[in-house]
N, C-alpha and C positions, 0 to 999 in steps of 0.2 A: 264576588265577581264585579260586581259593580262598584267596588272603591277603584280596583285596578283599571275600568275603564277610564275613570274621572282621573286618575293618573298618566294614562295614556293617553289620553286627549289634552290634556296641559302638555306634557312632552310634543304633539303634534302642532299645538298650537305655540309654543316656545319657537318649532324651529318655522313656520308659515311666517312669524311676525319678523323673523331675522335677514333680513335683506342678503345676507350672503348664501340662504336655501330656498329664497322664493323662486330664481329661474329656474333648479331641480327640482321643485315639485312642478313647473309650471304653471307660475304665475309669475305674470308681467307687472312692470309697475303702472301698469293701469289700472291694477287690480288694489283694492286694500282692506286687510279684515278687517270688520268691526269688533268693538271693544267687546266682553264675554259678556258685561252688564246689560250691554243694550240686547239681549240674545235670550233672554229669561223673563219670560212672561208669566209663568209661576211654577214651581218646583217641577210640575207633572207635565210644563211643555218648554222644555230647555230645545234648544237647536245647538247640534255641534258647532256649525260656525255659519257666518254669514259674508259673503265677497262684494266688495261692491264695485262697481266699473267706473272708474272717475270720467274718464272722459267717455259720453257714449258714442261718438262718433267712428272712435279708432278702431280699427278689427283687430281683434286677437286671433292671436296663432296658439298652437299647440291643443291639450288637452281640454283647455277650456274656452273651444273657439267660440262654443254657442254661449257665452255667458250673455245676461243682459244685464242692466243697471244693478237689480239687487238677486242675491243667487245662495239659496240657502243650500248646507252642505251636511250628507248626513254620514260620517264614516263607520264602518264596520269592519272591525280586525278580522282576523282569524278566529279570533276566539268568539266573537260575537255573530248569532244568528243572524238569517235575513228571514222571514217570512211574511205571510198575508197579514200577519197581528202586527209588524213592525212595519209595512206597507200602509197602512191604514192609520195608522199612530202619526208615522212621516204626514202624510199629508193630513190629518187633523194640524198639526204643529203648523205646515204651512198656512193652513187657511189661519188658524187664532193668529200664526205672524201678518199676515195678509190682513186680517180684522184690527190689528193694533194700530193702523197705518191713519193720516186723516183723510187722506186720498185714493180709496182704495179702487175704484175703478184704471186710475192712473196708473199705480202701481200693481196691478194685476196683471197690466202689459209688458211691466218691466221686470219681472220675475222668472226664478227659475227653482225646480229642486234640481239637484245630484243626489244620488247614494251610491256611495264607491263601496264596494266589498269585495272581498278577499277571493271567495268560491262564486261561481256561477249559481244562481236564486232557483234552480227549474223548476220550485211547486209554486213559485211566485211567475214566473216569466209564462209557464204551463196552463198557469190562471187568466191571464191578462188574455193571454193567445186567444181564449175560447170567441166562437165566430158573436154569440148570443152578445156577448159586451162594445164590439165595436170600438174598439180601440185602437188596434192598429202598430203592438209595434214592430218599433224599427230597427234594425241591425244595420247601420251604415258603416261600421268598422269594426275587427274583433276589438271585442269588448267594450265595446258602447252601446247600448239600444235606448232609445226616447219615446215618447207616447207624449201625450195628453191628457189631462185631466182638467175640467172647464175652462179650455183657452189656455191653461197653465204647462209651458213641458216641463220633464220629469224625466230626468238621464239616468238611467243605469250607468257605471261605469264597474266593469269585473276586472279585477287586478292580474290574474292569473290570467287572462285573455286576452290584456291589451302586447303589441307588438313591440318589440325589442327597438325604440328610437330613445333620444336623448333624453325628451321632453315627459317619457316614461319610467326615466330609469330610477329616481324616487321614491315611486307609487310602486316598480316593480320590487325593491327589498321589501316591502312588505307580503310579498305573493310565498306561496307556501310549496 
């Protein structure tokens, strides 16, 4: 299972870096990935990708309108679970990218996670929800919800959920 995800995430990343599929995924060219090198901090905390916002001033439209300067991304197929263990993983991974930084105060403002997946998360989203953790989140669109985690947001984006528009239509071949 795991050779075919590192297969699919190189195809995913083959068509992001190709300028004639970045406005169907939605991404502007304000947006630019970084290289997979700089993304591996040691074998057991890889990030699928990282987006960065070249200009911060401009506003983005589409799917990734909350992006901020740096915006890690963590995708999930179909075939690939989501739960509280790959919850927790995600953000370990942020915070060791967040500690690798020399400015980390700085950069802790200008960050973001995504994790886009395929099916709706409910023993994850079911968990967050609970009143005791104080969390808070938020369904501002189908298939988008965001929260917090110290200062940091943290986007759900569910594939099977988001709405039939152009800026979708990419992200929605992959829905099941």
């Amino acid at each position: 299972m795991q050779k075919k995800r590192v297969e699919y995430l190189k195809f995913l990343r083959i068509k992001l870096e190709d300028e004639r599929y970045r406005a169907l995924f939605g991404l502007s060219d304000n947006i630019e990935l970084e290289a997979e090198d700089d993304l591996v901090l040691q074998r057991e905390f890889r990030i699928d990708f990282v987006f960065r916002k070249i200009e911060k001033a401009l506003l983005l439209a589409g799917p990734f309108s909350y992006f901020r300067t740096h915006n890690l991304f963590e995708f999930k197929s179909v075939n690939d679970a989501f739960d509280l263990v790959h919850l927790v993983k995600y953000l370990g991974q942020l915070f060791w990218w967040l500690h690798s930084k020399d400015d980390i105060e700085k950069v802790q403002n200008e960050v973001t996670l995504t994790i886009m997946t395929v099916r709706k998360p409910l023993n994850v989203l079911k968990h967050l929800e609970q009143p005791h953790l104080q969390i808070g989140v938020i369904n501002d669109s189908p298939g988008h919800y965001h929260w917090m985690v110290m200062g940091i947001p943290v986007h759900l984006l569910v594939i099977n959920e988001l709405e039939l528009r152009p800026e979708h239509y990419a992200w929605l071949s992959f829905a099941e």
